[in-house]
C-alpha positions as CSV (number, residue, x, y, z in Angstrom):
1,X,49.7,254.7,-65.2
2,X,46.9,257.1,-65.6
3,X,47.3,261.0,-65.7
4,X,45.7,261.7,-62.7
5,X,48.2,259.3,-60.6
6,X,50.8,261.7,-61.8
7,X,49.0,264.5,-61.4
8,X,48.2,263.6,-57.5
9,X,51.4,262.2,-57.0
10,X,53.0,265.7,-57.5
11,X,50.9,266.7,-55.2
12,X,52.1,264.3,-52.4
13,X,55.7,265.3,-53.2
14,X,54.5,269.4,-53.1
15,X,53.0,268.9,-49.1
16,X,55.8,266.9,-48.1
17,X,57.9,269.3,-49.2
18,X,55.8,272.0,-47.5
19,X,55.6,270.0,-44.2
20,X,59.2,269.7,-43.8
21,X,59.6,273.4,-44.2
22,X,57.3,273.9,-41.5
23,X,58.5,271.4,-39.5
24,X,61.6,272.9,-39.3
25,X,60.1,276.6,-38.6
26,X,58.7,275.0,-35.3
27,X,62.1,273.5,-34.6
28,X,63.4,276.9,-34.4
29,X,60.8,278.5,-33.0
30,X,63.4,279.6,-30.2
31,X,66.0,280.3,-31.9
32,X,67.7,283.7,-31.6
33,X,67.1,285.8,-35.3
34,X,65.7,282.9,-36.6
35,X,63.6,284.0,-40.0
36,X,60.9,281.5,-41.1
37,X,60.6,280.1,-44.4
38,X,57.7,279.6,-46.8
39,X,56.6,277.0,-49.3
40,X,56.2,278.4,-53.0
41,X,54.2,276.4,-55.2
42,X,53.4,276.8,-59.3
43,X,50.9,274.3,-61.6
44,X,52.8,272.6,-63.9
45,X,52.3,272.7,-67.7
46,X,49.1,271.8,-69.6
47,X,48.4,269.4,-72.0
48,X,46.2,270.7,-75.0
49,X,44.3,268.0,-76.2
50,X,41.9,269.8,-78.3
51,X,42.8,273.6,-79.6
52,X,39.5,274.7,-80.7
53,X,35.7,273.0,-82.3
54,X,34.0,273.7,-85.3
55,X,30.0,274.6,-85.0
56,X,27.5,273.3,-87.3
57,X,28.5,275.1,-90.5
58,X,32.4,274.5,-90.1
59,X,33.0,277.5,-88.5
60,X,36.0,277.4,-86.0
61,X,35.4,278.9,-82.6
62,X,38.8,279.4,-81.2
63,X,37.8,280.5,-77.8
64,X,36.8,276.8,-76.7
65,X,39.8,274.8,-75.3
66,X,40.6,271.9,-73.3
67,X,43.7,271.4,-71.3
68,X,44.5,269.2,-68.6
69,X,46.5,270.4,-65.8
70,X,49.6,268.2,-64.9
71,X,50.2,268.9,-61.4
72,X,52.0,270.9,-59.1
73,X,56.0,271.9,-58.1
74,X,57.7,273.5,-55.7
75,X,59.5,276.9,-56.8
76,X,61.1,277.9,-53.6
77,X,61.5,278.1,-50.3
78,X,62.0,282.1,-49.2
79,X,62.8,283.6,-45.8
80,X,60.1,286.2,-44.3
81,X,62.1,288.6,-42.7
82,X,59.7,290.3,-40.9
83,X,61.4,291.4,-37.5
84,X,60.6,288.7,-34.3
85,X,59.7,290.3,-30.8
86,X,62.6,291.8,-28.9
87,X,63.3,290.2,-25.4
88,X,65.7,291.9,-22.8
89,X,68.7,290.0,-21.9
90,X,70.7,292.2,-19.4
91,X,73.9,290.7,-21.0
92,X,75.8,293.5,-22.5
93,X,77.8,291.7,-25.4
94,X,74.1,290.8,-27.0
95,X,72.5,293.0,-29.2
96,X,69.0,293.1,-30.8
97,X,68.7,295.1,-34.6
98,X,65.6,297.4,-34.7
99,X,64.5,297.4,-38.0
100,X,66.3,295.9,-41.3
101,X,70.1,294.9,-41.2
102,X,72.3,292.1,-40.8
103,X,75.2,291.7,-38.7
104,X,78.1,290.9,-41.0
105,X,80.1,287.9,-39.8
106,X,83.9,286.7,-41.0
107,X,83.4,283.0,-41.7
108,X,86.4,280.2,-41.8
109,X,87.1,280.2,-45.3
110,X,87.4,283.9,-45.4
111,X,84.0,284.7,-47.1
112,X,81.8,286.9,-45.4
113,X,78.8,285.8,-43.7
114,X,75.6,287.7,-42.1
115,X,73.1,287.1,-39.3
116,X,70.3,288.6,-37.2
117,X,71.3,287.1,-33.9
118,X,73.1,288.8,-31.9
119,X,74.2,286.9,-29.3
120,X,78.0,287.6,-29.2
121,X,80.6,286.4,-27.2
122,X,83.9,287.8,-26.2
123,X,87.1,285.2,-27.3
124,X,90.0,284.5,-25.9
125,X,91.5,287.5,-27.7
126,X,88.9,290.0,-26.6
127,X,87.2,290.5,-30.1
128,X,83.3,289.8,-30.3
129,X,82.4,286.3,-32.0
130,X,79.3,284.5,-32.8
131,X,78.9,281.1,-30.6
132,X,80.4,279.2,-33.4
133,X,83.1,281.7,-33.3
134,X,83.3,283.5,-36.3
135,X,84.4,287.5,-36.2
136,X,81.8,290.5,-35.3
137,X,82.9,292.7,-38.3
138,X,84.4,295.3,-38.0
139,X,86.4,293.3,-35.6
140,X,85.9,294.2,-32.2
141,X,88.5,293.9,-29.5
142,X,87.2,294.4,-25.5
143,X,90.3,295.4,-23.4
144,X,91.4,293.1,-20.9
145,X,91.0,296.0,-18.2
146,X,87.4,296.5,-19.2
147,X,84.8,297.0,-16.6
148,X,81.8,298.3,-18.4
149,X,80.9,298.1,-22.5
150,X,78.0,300.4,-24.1
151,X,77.0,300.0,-27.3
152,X,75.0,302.9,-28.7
153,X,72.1,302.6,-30.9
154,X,74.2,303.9,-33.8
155,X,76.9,301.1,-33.1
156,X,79.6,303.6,-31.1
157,X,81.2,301.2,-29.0
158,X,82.6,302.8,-26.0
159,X,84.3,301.0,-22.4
160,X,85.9,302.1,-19.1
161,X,88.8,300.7,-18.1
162,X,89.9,300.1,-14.5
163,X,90.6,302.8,-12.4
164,X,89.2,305.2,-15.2
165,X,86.1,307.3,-14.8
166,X,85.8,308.4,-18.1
167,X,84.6,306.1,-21.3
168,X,86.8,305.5,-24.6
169,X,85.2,304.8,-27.6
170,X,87.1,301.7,-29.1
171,X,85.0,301.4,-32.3
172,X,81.6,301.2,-34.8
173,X,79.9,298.2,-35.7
174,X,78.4,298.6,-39.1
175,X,75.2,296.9,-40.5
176,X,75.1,295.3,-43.9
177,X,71.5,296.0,-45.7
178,X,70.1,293.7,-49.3
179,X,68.1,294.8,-52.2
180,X,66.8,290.9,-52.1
181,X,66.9,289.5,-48.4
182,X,65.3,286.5,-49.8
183,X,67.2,285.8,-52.6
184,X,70.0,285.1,-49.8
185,X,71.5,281.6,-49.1
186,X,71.2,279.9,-45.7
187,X,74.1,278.1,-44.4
188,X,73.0,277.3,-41.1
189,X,74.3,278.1,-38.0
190,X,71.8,281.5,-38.0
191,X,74.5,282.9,-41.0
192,X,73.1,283.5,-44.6
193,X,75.5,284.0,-47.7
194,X,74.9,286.9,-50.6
195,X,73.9,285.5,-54.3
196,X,73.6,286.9,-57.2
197,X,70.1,286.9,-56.4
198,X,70.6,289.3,-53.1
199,X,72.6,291.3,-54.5
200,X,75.7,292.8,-53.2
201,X,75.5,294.1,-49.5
202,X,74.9,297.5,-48.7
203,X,77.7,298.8,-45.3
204,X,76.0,301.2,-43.5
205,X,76.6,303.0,-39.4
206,X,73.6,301.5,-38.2
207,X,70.5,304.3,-37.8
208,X,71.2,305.7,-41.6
209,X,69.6,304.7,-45.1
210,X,67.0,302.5,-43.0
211,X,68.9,299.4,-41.7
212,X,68.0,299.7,-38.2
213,X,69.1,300.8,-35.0
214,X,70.8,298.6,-32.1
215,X,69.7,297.8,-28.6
216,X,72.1,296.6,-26.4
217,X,71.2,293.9,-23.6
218,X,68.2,292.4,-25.9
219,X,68.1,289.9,-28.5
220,X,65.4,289.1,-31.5
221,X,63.7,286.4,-30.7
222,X,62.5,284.0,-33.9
223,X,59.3,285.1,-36.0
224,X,57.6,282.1,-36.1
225,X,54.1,281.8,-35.0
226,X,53.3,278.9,-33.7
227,X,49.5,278.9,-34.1
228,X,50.3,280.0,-38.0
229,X,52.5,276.6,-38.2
230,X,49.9,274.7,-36.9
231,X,47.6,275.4,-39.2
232,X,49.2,275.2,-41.9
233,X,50.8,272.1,-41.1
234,X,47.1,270.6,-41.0
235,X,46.2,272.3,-44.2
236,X,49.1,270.8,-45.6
237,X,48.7,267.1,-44.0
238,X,44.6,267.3,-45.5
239,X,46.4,268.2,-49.0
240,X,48.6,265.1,-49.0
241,X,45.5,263.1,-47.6
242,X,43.1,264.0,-50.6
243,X,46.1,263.7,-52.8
244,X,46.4,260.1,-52.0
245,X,42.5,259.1,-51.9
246,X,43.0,261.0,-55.9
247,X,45.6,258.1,-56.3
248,X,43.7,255.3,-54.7
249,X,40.5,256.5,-56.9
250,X,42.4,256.3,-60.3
251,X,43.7,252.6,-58.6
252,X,40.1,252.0,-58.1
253,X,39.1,253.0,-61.4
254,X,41.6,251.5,-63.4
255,X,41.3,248.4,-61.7
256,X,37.1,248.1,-63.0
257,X,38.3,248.8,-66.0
258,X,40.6,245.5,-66.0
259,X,37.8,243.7,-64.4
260,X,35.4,244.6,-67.4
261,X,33.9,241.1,-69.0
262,X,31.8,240.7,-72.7
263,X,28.6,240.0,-71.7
């Protein structure tokens, strides 16, 4: 097969690759904390097939080279964390993170997990829980009696109980902060993991050393733009289709060349 069936081929693989990614930022384009993902790309290596010409007198000129591309890979797939639009909720167990943070989770197998969305629930037990259950940490517990929560934008949790006037603070959530957020690994369910690529996570009150503030009765909507995704899934659909006319041109080619006759 010729080089440049190889070479385009790569380049098929690269945009479906690419499309799939931004297929599934529009898939969650309403999902709460939901961070899109991007498409990294590199060129592959070179092949050298001449190093350098002699002139005339036998002189070598090492500044002329030719090297043939050999296509292209994909490198990665990183989250943008850039924050989404924040949409009042009225419901006061949700909770919306004004700037950097993540809410730190306590998953089945006892690892820890973290999350922008902040839609929480209360369990059977009173603690706060992500839909798919797993523990707001520090655990939370609401009081049975409870007749009003506020959550303060530095995380002080305070309720009034029935028949009080008067509000007791119960608790403090606390926000986890990442030298790397992209370098984190996504498990679903709106729950990344750290890596060694992340780095460990940083526990902070929320409002200090810049990982955001909280807003009770909101919730961060996705980041994805859907005009953006649109685009570049037609950039990306044009790449594939001049990658395969690149294919079906070598086909082409080679095929004269099997058809060539002595005269």
């Amino acid at each position: 097969m010729s080089r440049s069936m190889w070479i385009a081929a790569s380049g098929m693989m690269a945009q479906q690759l690419n499309i799939d990614v931004i297929a599934n930022n529009l898939a969650n384009v309403n999902t709460v904390g939901y961070k899109k993902s991007r498409a990294d790309f590199e060129d592959l290596m070179y092949q050298k097939i001449t190093l350098s010409q002699a002139d005339n007198q036998g002189n070598v000129d090492q500044s002329v080279t030719l090297q043939v591309g050999l296509g292209v890979r994909n490198v990665g797939t990183p989250k943008i964390y850039s924050e989404g639009n924040i949409a009042q909720s009225n419901n006061q167990f949700d909770l919306a993170i004004e700037g950097d943070g993540f809410f730190q989770v306590q998953l089945p197998g006892g690892e820890y997990g973290y999350t922008r969305a902040g839609d929480f629930k209360k369990n059977a037990d009173g603690y706060l829980t992500t839909a798919d259950g797993y523990m707001l940490l520090p655990a939370i517990q609401i009081p049975a009696t409870a007749i009003d929560v506020a959550i303060s934008p530095d995380g002080n949790i305070s309720v009034t109980k029935v028949g009080e006037t008067t509000s007791t603070q119960i608790g403090q959530l606390q926000l986890a902060s990442f030298a790397n957020p992209a370098g984190l690994e996504n498990i679903g369910r709106n729950v990344v993991k750290q890596t060694g690529a992340s780095g460990d996570p940083m526990i902070e009150p929320p409002g200090t050393n810049g990982v955001g503030t909280l807003a009770q009765g909101y919730l961060e909507n996705s980041n994805v733009d859907i005009a953006e995704e649109m685009i570049k899934m037609i950039m990306a659909q044009r790449a594939y289709e001049i990658n395969s006319k690149a294919i079906q041109s070598s086909d082409e080619i080679l095929a004269m060349t099997n058809n060539l006759r002595r005269g």
